[in-house]
C-alpha positions, 0 to 999 in steps of 0.5 A: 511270212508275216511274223504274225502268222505262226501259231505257237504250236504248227499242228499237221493233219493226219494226211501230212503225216508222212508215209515213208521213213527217210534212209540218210545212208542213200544220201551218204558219199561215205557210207558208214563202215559195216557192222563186223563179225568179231570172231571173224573180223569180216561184215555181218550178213543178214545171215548171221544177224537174223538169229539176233534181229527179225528178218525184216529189221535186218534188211532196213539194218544194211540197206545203205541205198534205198532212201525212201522205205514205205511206213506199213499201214498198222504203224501210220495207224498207231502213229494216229494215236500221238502223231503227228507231235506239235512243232512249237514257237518258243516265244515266251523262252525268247522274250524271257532270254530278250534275243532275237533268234526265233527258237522252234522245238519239236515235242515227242513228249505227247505220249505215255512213254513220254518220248520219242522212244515210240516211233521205233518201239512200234515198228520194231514190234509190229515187225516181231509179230509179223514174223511169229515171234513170242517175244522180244528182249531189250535194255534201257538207260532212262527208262524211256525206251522200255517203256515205249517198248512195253507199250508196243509189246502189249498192242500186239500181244507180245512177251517184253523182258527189259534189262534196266540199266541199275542206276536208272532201275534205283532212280527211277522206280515209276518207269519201272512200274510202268513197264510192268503195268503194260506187262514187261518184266524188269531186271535191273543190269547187270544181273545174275539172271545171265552168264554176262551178267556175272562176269561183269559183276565179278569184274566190276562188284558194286557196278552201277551199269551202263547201257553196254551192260544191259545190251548183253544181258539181252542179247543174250538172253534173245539168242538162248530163248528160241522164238525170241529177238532182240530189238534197241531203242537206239544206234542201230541204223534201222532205228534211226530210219524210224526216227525219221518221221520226226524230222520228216514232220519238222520239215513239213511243219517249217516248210509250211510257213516258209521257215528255214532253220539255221541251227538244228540241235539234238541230244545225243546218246546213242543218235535215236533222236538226234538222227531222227530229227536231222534226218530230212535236213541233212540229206539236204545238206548230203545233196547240196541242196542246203546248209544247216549248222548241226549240233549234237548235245552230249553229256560230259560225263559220256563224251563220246563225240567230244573225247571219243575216237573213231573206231571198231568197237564192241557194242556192248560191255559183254563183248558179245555183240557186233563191232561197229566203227563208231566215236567210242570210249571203249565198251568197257568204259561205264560212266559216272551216274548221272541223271541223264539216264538215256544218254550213257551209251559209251558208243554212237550210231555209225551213221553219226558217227560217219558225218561227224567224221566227215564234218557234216555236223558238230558236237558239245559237251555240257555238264549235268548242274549246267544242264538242270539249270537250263531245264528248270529256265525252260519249264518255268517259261515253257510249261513243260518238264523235259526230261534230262537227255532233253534239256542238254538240247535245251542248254546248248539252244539257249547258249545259242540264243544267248550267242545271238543277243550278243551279236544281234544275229536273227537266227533261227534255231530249232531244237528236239524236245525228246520228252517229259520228265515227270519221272525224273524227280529224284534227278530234280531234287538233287540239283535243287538241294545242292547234291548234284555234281559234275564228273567228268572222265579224266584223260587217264581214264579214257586212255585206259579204255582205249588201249582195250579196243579191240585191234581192228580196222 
């Protein structure tokens, strides 16, 4: 195909979107291991995870066989709205770093929310309302994902409670006031607003909170409130099933101008987006049908990939939820605060986790000054402000860039924009007055943390 013939931004219509969701976990020789009962160390089952999820997420949640699951017409509706997102020819990035390699990314940040966050948002609500719910409980890191899911909520009429994470609820006030503009309530977390939230107030006084912090607050919140669920933004397999129409959309969009990328990079935090945007790639890759070079992008603040082990865990810093075999530093472990709000999960998707296992992808870890450096490079040549968990894709997608100057390789690379960061100024007026530090868990930190997993499996 005539370099000539691809457009800046590739655009689907509305009858290429897809109808389906991809399920990886069909594709998978090793599936991932099981969510576990911590009281009685045996597998979940849908009986004991439905007073905590709606009936039908439940299902998506442990079918580990049906590849294709049909998107419900009210969603492909909604979808409408903001999708399908633009896959974009970074063309001026490519000429600013003077490298061969063609760079494409695709951008979520089309929407209010700001991120890719909605895809899943909408599903999960649609599935709470169908089932007669009142309302649903949740947390959140960046923002991101409680604003999707206050936006969700107030399109099918239900009652949304967030538990944001404290750092991020202090950082970022207009997030807040965006999910209280689509009706939500925000609570910073931890809180006394909950048992757990006490308990790990008395445990860790002036604790600036972590994601796993958040998730048992709402958890518990959920299971005490009658006509209430739970739903996550992240890690869950049912989320990452949801988020395969990003990268259902990537391939189609590729495919059309006959392109055939060689690296595929995503942030990673709890793998909502990095899953999502590999999902269609992979199975090839789990089929033999092709080869991609896949990275995950994490901060070395929370590396879970990078300095994480493979193991039963909690998913939450109150203890209270399932254990899941994930690359984890401890659900104890709360991280530096840094800016990346979105990426402080001290876990990873079990799937992810799984194929990282088994070597099917890569992982690197990036500092926050590095990051910020990348961010700024790409909105002065782009025209777009990523948010912070963005730009570590960014920054490891013009590290690889820059690889290819050195060696003259044409390759191609395709990144996930994850969202806007125009509510994430205070995080830029750090880095450019100079107040913007790298920390990094020490290995004595880690080994502590470790040593308090949980002795299963």
């Amino acid at each position: 195909m005539s370099e000539k013939k691809i457009p800046y931004k590739i655009y689907l219509t509305e009858d290429e979107m897809p109808k389906q969701w991809y399920n990886m976990r069909a594709d998978m020789k090793n599936k991932p291991a099981p969510l576990l009962n911590p009281g009685t160390g045996k597998p979940l089952t849908a009986e004991e995870l439905s007073p905590i999820f709606c009936e039908e997420l439940v299902k998506q949640e442990l079918d580990d066989t049906t590849a294709f699951v049909e998107i419900p017409e009210e969603i492909r509706e909604f979808y409408k709205m903001y999708r399908p997102s633009p896959l974009v020819r970074a063309y001026c990035l490519e000429e600013k770093l003077q490298t061969p390699a063609k760079i494409y990314y695709k951008f979520e940040g089309n929407n209010t929310s700001g991120s890719h966050k909605l895809n899943s948002a909408i599903a999960q609500a649609y599935y709470a309302k169908k089932q007669g719910l009142k309302g649903v409980t949740t947390e959140t890191g960046a923002g991101q994902w409680g604003t999707a899911l206050s936006m969700a909520c107030s399109y099918f009429d239900l009652d949304c409670k967030v538990y944001m994470v404290k750092v991020s609820y202090e950082q970022k006030p207009f997030r807040r006031e965006v999910m209280r503009t689509y009706g939500a309530s925000v609570v910073p977390s931890p809180s006394e607003t909950t048992e757990v939230g006490k308990k790990i107030l008395a445990e860790h006084p002036g604790t600036t909170g972590s994601l796993g912090c958040a998730i048992s607050e709402a958890v518990e919140v959920a299971t005490k409130n009658p006509g209430y669920r739970y739903v996550l933004g992240s890690v869950l397999n049912q989320v990452l099933l949801h988020q395969s129409v990003i990268g259902l959309e990537t391939k189609t969009a590729l495919d059309k101008y006959g392109i055939k990328p060689d690296i595929i990079i995503g942030c990673a935090g709890g793998g909502s987006n990095l899953g999502g945007l590999i999902a269609p790639f992979m199975g090839e890759k789990l089929r033999g049908e092709a080869d991609y070079r896949i990275i995950a992008v994490e901060p070395a603040s929370c590396p879970s990939f990078t300095r994480g082990t493979f193991a039963y865990d909690f998913c939450d810093t109150g203890m209270i939820c399932p254990l899941a075999k994930m690359y984890t530093l401890g659900s104890g472990f709360i991280p530096s605060p840094n800016h990346a709000g979105g990426l402080r999960f001290h876990g990873m998707s079990t799937i992810l986790s799984q194929l990282y296992h088994d070597k099917m992808m890569e992982a690197v870890s990036v500092e926050q000054t590095s990051v910020f450096e990348a961010a700024e490079q790409f909105a002065r040549v782009e025209g777009i402000l990523p948010a912070p968990e963005s730009s570590h894709a960014i920054r490891a997608a013009i590290d690889e860039a820059l690889k290819c100057k050195e060696t003259g390789e044409e390759k191609t690379i395709v990144f996930g924009l994850t969202g806007t960061g125009y509510f994430d100024m205070v995080a830029y007026e750090k880095y450019h007055d100079g107040l913007m530090t790298d920390e990094i868990p020490t290995d004595a930190q880690l080994k502590e943390s470790f040593a308090k997993l949980p002795k299963i499996g």
